[in-house]
N, C-alpha and C positions, 0 to 999 in steps of 0.2 A: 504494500500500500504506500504510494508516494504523501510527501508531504502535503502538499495538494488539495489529496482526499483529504484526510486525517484534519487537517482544518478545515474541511469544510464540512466534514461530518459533526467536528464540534460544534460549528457555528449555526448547525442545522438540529442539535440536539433541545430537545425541551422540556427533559425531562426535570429540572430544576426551578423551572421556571413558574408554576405556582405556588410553590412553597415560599419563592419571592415574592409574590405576587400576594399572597397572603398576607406576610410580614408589611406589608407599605401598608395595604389596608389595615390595617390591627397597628399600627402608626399614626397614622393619619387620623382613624376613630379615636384615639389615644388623646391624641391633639386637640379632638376638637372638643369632649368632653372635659378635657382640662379648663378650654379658654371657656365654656359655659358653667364650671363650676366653680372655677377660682375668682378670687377677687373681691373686691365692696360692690363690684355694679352686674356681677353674673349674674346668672341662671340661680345658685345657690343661695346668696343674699339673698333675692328676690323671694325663694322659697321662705326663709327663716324668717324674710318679715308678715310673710302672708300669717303661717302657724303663730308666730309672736301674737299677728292681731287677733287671730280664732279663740286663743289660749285665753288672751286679756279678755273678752269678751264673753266667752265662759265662764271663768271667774266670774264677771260682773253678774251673770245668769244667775250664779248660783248662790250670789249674795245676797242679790235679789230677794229669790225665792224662801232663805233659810228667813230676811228677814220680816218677813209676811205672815 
């Protein structure tokens, strides 16, 4: 088999090629739940103020009610 072939069989091989393929995806998803989770102005903030305001509001329900 000359040189040739031999690179050009590599360059025609694809047997590895999802496994990378995979890795960028599963990188990239990585990423992008970071940037909507991290931070004062995420995704995540935005959660912990929502439950903050549920919680307080509950409480006030229930202070409410006991004092009735």
């Amino acid at each position: 088999m000359s040189i040739f072939q031999t690179v050009k069989n590599f360059i025609n091989d694809e047997r590895g090629v999802t496994a990378i393929e995979y890795a960028v995806l599963g990188v990239a998803i990585s990423a992008i739940m970071l940037a909507l989770f991290s931070g004062q102005t995420g995704l995540g903030a935005s959660l912990q103020n929502a439950f903050a305001q549920i919680v307080a509001q509950l409480d006030a329900a229930i202070l409410a009610a006991q004092s009735q």
